[in-house]
N, C-alpha and C positions, 0 to 999 in steps of 0.2 A: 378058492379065492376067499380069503380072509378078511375083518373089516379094515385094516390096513391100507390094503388096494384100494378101496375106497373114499377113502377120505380125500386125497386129490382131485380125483376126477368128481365126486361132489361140491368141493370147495369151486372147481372150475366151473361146473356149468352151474353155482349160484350166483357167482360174480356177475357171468354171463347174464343173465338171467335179470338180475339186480340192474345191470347195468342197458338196457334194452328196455327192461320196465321203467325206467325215468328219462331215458330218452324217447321212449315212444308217448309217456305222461307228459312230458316237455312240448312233444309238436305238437299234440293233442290242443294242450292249452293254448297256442300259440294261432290253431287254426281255429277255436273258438272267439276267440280276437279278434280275428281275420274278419272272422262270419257278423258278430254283432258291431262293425265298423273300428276296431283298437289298434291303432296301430301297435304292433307287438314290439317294437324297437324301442318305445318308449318307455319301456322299464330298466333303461341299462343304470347302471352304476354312476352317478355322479363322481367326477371327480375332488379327490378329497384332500387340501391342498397343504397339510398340516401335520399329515400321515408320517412322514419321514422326520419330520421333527419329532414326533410325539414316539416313534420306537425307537430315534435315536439319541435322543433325554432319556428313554428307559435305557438303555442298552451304556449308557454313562452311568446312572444311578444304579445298574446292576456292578456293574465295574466298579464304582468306589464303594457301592456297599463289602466287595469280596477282599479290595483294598483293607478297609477298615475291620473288617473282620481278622483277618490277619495280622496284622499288626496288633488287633485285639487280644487275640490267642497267645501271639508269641509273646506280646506284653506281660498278660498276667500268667500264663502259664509258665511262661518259659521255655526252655529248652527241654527241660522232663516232664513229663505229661504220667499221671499215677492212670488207676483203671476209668477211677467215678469222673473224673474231667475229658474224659471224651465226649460225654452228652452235652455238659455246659461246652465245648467247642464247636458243635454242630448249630445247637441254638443259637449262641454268636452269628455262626455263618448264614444263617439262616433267617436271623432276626436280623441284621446288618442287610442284607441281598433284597428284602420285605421293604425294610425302611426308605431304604436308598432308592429303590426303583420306583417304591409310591414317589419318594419327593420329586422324582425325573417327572413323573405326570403331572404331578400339580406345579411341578413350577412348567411345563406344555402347557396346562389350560391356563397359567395366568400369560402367559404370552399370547396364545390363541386368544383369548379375551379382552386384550389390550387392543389388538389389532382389530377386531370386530368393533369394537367401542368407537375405533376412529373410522368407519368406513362410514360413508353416509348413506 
């Protein structure tokens, strides 16, 4: 038996293993909670009410960054592309995808912010 054979059935039982050790770390904590009076329910997640605005202004600003990059490319490049203009194409795409996605968040937190402003 080769070290081949092994790798599998090591990958398995570390998972295993990994996955058992933080669930068993999890109840552990959960009844130390219990014991010094915490209600353990009270750590859950607030709801976040801004979240789907916020990755779908990114997910717009990633979209016209790829827009823009494109039209970028084919603008100055043209139709024939030589060797050395494949990097300045990526960058384009790259620096367009970067830019555009930032703007999607910061124009999310001036909206989130606007609204926060007006609540009393």
């Amino acid at each position: 038996m080769g070290g081949k054979e092994l790798i599998p059935i090591v990958l398995f039982v570390g998972l295993f293993s990994l996955v058992f050790g933080i669930r068993y770390l999890v109840n552990k904590e959960k009844m130390a909670m219990i014991e010094r009076g915490i209600d353990p329910g009270l750590r859950k997640a607030t709801p976040k009410p801004f979240i789907s605005l916020k990755f779908g202004l990114l997910m717009v600003g990633l979209g016209l960054g790829l827009l823009v990059a494109l039209f970028t490319v084919r603008g100055v490049f043209g139709s024939e592309m030589r060797d050395g203009e494949d990097g300045q194409a990526v960058a384009i795409y790259f620096g367009s995808i970067f830019i555009f996605g930032g703007l999607g968040l910061i124009t999310s937190y001036v909206i989130e912010k606007k609204w926060l402003d007006q609540q009393p």
